[in-house]
Each structure stands twice: as C-alpha cells, then as structure tokens.
N, C-alpha and C positions, 0 to 999 in steps of 0.2 A: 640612365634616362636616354642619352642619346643613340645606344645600343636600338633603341625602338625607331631614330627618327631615318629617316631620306637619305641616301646616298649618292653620291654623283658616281658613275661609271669611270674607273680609276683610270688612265690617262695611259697609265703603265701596262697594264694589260689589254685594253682594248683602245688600238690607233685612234688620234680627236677624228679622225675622217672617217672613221667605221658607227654605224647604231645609229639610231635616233636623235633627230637634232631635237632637243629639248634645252631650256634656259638651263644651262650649265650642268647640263649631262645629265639632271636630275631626271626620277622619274616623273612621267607621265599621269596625273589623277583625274578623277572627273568630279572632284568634290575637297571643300577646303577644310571639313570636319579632321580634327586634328593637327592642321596644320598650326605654325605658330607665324610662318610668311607665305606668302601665296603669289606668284610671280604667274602674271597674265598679261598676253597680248592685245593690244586694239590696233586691229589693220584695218583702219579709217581714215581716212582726209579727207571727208568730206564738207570741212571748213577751210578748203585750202583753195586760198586766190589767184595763185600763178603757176609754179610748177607742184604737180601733184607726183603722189609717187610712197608717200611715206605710210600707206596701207602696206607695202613691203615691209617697211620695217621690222617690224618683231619675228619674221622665218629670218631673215638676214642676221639678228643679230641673235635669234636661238642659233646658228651656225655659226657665230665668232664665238660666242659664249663656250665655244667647248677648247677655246683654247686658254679659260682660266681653273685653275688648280685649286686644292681646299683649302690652302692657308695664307693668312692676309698677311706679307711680310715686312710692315712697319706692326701692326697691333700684334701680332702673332695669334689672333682670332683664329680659330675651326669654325667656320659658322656654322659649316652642317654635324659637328658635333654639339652645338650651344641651342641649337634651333630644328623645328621641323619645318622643311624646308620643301618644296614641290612646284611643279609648272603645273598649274590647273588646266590652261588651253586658252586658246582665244575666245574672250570675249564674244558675245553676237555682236551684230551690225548690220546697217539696211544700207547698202551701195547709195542705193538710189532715192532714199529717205532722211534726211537730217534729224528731223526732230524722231524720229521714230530710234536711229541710231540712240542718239541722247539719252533715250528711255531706257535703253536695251544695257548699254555701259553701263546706267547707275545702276538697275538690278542686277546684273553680271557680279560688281562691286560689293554691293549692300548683301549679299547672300555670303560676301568672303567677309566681308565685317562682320556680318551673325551668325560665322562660324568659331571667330574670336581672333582669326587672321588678321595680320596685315597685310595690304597690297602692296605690290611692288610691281607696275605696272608698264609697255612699254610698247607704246604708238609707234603710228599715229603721228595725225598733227595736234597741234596746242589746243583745239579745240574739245578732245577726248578728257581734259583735266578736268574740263567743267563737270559733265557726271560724275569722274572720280569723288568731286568736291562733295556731289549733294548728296552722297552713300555716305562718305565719312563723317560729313557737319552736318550730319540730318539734328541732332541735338543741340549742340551750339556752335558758331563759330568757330572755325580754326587760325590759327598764325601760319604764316606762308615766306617759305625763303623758294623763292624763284630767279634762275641763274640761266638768261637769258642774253640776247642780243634785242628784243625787242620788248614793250611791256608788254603790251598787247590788254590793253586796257581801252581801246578805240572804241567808239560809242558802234557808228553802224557801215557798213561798205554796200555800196550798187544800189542805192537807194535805199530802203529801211531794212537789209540785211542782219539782225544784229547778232546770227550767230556765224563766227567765221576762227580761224585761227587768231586773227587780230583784236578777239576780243573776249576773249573768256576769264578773266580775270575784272571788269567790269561786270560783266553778268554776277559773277561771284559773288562780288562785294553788291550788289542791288541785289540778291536774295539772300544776303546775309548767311553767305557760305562762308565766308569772312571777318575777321575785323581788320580791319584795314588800317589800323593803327598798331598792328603786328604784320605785318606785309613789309619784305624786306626785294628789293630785286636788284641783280648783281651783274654786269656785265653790260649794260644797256648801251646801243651805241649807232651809229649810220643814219643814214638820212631819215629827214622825217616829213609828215606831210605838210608840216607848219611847226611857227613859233610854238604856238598854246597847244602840239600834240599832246603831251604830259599835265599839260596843269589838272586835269581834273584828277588824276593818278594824285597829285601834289597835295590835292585839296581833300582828298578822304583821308591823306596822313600815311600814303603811303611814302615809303623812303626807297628813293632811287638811287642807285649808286651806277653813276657810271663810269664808262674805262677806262675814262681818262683818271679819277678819282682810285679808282683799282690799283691802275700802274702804278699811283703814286702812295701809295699806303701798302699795299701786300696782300696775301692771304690775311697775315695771323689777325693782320687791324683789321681789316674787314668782318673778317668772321666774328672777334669778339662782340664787334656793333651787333652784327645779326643776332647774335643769341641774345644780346642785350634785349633788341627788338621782340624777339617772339617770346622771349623771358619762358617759363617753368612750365606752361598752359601748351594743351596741346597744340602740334601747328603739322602741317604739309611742307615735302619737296616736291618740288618741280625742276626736271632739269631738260632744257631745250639744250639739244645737239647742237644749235647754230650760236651759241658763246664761246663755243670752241672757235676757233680760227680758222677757214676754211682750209687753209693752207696746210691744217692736222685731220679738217673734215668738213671736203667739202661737200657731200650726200645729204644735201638738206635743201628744204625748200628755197630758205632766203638769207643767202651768205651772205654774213658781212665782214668786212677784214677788220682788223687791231679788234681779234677779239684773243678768249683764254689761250693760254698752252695747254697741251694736256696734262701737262705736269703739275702744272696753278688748279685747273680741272681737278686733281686727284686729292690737290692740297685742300681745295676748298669742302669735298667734300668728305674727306676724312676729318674736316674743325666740328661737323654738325651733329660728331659721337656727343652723347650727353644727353639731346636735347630729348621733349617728348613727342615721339615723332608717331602719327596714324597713319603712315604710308610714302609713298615716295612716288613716282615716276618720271621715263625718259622718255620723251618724243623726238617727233621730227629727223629721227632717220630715213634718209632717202636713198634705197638702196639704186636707184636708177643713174643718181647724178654721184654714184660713188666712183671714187677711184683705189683698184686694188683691195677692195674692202675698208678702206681707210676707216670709214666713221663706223663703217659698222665695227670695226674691232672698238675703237674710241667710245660707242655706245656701250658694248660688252661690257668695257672695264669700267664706265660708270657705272651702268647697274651692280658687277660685282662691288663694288665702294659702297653702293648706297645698301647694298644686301647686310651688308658688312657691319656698318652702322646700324641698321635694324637688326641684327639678330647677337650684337652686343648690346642692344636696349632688351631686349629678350631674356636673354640671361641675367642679365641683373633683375629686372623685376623679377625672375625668378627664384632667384636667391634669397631677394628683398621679402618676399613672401615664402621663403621656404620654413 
C-alpha cells in the first residue's frame, strides 16, 4: 500500500534548501481525493488585534518543515509509509473581508473532509479554527484539547466585535461546534482583562488548566486528565504557537512568558497518540516578530508531531478494518 502513497523529497539527495517549499518536502496536489491527511495553509489574521503578521505563517513554516525527516524517533513511525500524505495548498481568503474569509476556510476544509481526509492545518491566527471547527462538527459536536496561552473564549472586542483571535472558541461552543464539557485547555496564563475573564469558559464545563497547575503536575498528569476529558468520541487539536515560551518562540502575536518548553510541547503532544482525532491545527506563527527562524522551526516540529499522531490513528484504523 504505501508503495502508492506520497513522498517527501529525500533530504540525502536533494539539499533541504533546494526544490519546492512544501509542508515537509511533500508533493504539491490540488485536490484531497486519496489522501488519508491533507496538510493546508491559512494565511489569515484577519482576527488579529495587535500585532499582525501570522498570514506569513504557513510559507515560513512550509520552509522549516524541510528540515524534518521521515521517521518519528521516540514512536519509530514512517508516516508517510502508514499514510497518504500531501500539501493541498493554501486555503482561499479575502484580506479585506472577515466574514467572507470564514466562508472560504470552512469550504476549503469541508471539501478535504468529503474527500475522507483529515486536515492538518496551519495559520494563521486563532480565529481560522473557528471554520476549521464548522467543516469538521458539521454533524455533531466535537471534543477539544486546545494548548494555548490564552483561552480565547472573550465574548466581544471594539464594541460588538465578536469575531477576533480572542474568541473563537466561544463562537464554537454557541453554535454547538463543541461540547464543552470535553474542552480541555493547557497552558493558560498572563494577564487578563479582569477577575471573571474565565468564568464563562468555567461555566460551560470547560476545564482550564493553567501553568502554574502544569508546572506542578507534568506532562504525563496532565495529559491522562485530557484524554480523560475528551474520552473515546471524536474531538480536535488546536495548537497556538504562543504556549510555547517566547524565549523558544517568540514570532507570535501575543507572548507570554512562564509558558511550555519545546520539549514539554513535544511531550504533550506525543500523550494525544490514541485519541479519536478529525484534525489538528497550529496557528499563530509570526514569521515577522521571529527571531532566526526560531518559532517557525518550533511550529515545523509541532506540525510534524501532530502529523505523526494522525497518521498512527490512520494505520490502525486501517488495520482495524483490514
């Protein structure tokens, strides 16, 4: 089988600085038929309230991504032996139109979901999740492990704003993209606008974990919780670049310090193999406010993780059904 699937351009033969940037050397498709993960950009931020910038992200980190190789070396995974694997392309977007954006990402999404794919998707700021959400829970609800620095569960900004970075995760859970009593979020931390920022997050049942909570329990405790949380029922990742530590990556809109290592970053996202996962994404890489490439490499090697995790849930359904 895998004799038919994707390849990434061997590393050994052709320089990572030579060819085609594409998410991890792979080829280039303009359609997700066949695919079994499908790995798209949204170069959007057109929810973003202060520094903007993270519409760069996904060329920036199709350009770090070629300096990961095919084999995961804790799982000893080949993913693109287990998986058909492909960069579809970026997403559409309207610069200059929000809600029109919005429209564009779900359909983008929902055409790679009715090909049988899963997305693997990578902004963008936080607000691109929200479409991702209503392609994938167009049926029912899903469960959500989101590994953030901020919830971003805010009701509205600049007056009755209510679609921004700060708040799509709200949105979510009010059109029932969600249940919000499988909503787990990991790393939460920095200033806030008030006492009661969270309580409404509190009061729909989601569970907040934050880094001071983190520091003092670990990956392994933590993660057990979450899976605990989203239990067996489909659910989503979400992984905001800015839980990392700026100090590993600072190229994001809104750093905050005493956040992950990249190391804890890698840990945590290698506990969420098992779960039943309809997609993944990273946002919020800013390739402007980078230094040295920093986050963009640190984005790369999430996405590879989370590819990593999806295309070991791939092969065992596969199995499981063979």
């Amino acid at each position: 089988m895998s004799e038919n699937f994707h390849q990434p351009v061997d590393a050994a033969k052709v320089p990572r600085f030579a060819g085609h940037a594409t998410f991890m050397r792979l080829p280039a498709v303009t359609a997700s038929q066949g695919l079994d993960i499908a790995l798209a950009g949204i170069p959007w931020d057109g929810g973003t309230t202060n520094r903007a910038g993270a519409r760069h992200g996904p060329r920036e980190v199709r350009n770090y991504s070629s300096l990961m190789r095919s084999t995961h070396h804790v799982f000893k995974t080949e993913p693109f032996k287990v998986a058909n694997i492909a960069d579809v392309g970026d997403l559409a977007v309207n610069p200059i139109d929000l809600q029109d954006s919005l429209r564009l990402i779900e359909a983008g999404v929902a055409e790679i979901v009715a090909a049988g794919a899963l997305p693997l998707c990578v902004g963008g700021d936080h607000l691109a999740t929200l479409p991702v959400l209503r392609a994938v829970a167009r049926k029912a609800p899903v469960g959500l492990i989101h590994f953030d620095a901020h919830s971003d569960t805010n009701d509205t900004y600049f007056g009755n704003n209510a679609y921004t970075h700060g708040t799509p995760f709200r949105r979510a859970i009010e059109e029932r993209l969600l249940d919000p009593r499988r909503v787990v979020q990991i790393g939460i931390r920095g200033s806030i606008y008030g006492p009661d920022e969270h309580d409404w997050a509190i009061a729909q049942g989601i569970r907040i974990i934050y880094m001071e909570e983190f520091s003092r329990r670990g990956p392994d405790e933590i993660m057990a919780e979450a899976r605990d949380i989203v239990g067996e029922d489909p659910a989503y990742v979400t992984f905001d670049i800015d839980s990392i530590d700026p100090s590993m990556a600072p190229g994001t809109g809104t750093p905050e310090i005493g956040g992950l290592s990249t190391r804890e970053a890698q840990q945590l996202v290698r506990l969420l193999d098992g779960l039943n996962l309809v997609g993944a994404d990273l946002v919020e890489v800013s390739p402007p406010f980078d230094l040295a490439g920093m986050t963009s490499i640190a984005g790369a090697t999430i996405m590879f993780e989370l590819m990593c995790v999806l295309a070991r849930q791939v092969d065992r359904n596969r199995k499981e059904g063979a």
